[in-house]
N, C-alpha and C positions, 0 to 999 in steps of 0.2 A: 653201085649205090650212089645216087644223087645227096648233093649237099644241099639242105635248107637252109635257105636266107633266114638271119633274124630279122624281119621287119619292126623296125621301130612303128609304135602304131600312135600317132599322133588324134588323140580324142582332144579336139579343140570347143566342140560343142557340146560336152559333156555336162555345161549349168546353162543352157540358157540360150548362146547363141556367140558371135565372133562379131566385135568390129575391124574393118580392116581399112586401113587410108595406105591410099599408095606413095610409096616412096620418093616420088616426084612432087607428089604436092607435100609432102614431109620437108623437102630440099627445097623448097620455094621462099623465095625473099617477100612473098604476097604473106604466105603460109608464118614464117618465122618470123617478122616483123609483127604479127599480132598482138594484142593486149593478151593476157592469158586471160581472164576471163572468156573473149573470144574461143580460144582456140578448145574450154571444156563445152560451151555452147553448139561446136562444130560436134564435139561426141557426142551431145545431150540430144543435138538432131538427127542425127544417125540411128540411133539408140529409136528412134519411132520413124524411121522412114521406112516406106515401102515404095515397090515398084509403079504401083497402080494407083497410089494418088498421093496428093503434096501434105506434107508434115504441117499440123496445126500444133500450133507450141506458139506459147502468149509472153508478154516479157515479165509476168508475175511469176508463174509456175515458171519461168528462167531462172529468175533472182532468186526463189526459193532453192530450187537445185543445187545453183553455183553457189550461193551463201552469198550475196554481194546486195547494194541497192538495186533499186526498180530501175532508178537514172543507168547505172552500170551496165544493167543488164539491154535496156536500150539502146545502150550505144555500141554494143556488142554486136547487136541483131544490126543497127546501123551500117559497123565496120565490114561485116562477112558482106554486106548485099553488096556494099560500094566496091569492095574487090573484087566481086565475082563469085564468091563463096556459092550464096543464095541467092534466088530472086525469088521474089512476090508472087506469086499465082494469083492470089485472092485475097482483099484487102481484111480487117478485122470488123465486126459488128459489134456497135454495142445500143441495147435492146432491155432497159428495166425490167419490162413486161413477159417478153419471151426469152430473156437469156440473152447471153454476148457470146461472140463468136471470132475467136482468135485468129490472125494474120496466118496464112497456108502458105509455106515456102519448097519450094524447086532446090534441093542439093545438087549441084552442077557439077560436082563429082563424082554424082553416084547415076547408074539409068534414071529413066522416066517415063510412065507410061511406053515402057518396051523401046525408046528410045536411046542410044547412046548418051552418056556424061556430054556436056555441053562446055565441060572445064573452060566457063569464062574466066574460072580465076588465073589461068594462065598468063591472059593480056595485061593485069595490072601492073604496073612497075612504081614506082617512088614519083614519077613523073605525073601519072596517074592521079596520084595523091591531092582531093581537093585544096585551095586553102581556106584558113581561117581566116577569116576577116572581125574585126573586131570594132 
């Protein structure tokens, strides 16, 4: 008589769906040095990214999200591009007549268009870090 394993049966997608950031860019001085604002922004784009094309997410429907100002949530979407986080795909429209059309961002953690993660946020170090000038 054979012995059954108990399999623990792990239902992670049981509501909805999983985000997952790897534990490298968790452990990262790019990653952790973040404003927190930033780093719920980085969930909030995950949260609508797909494979096969770039995340359109505007800095209002940001600020509304995270509960913060407009200005905050700006400098948020700011902070991720200049590290590496995101980059720009496609600039924002804005269009009275026909509607406006929000900034489309490239997550550099995650694929793209079947592509490998491009994790520029690797490169950034403190060094990195533009200055202020005043």
């Amino acid at each position: 008589m054979t012995k059954r394993k108990n399999k623990l049966k792990l239902d992670f997608d049981q509501r909805g769906g999983v985000i997952v950031i790897s534990r490298a860019l968790l452990d990262s001085y790019a990653y952790k040095s973040l404003p927190p604002e930033a780093k719920v922004l980085m969930v909030l784009l995950q949260i609508h990214w797909r494979n096969d094309q770039a995340v359109a997410y505007g800095v209002r429907e940001a600020a509304s999200q995270i509960g913060c100002a407009v200005n905050t949530a700006s400098k948020s979407f700011k902070v991720l591009n200049e590290r590496g986080f995101i980059a720009c795909e496609n600039e924002s429209l804005f269009n009275s007549k026909t509607g406006s059309k929000a900034r489309e961002w490239r997550l550099t953690w995650m694929p793209f268009e079947h592509r490998k993660p491009t994790h520029d946020w690797e490169n950034w170090n403190e060094k990195n870090k533009p200055t202020v000038s005043n």
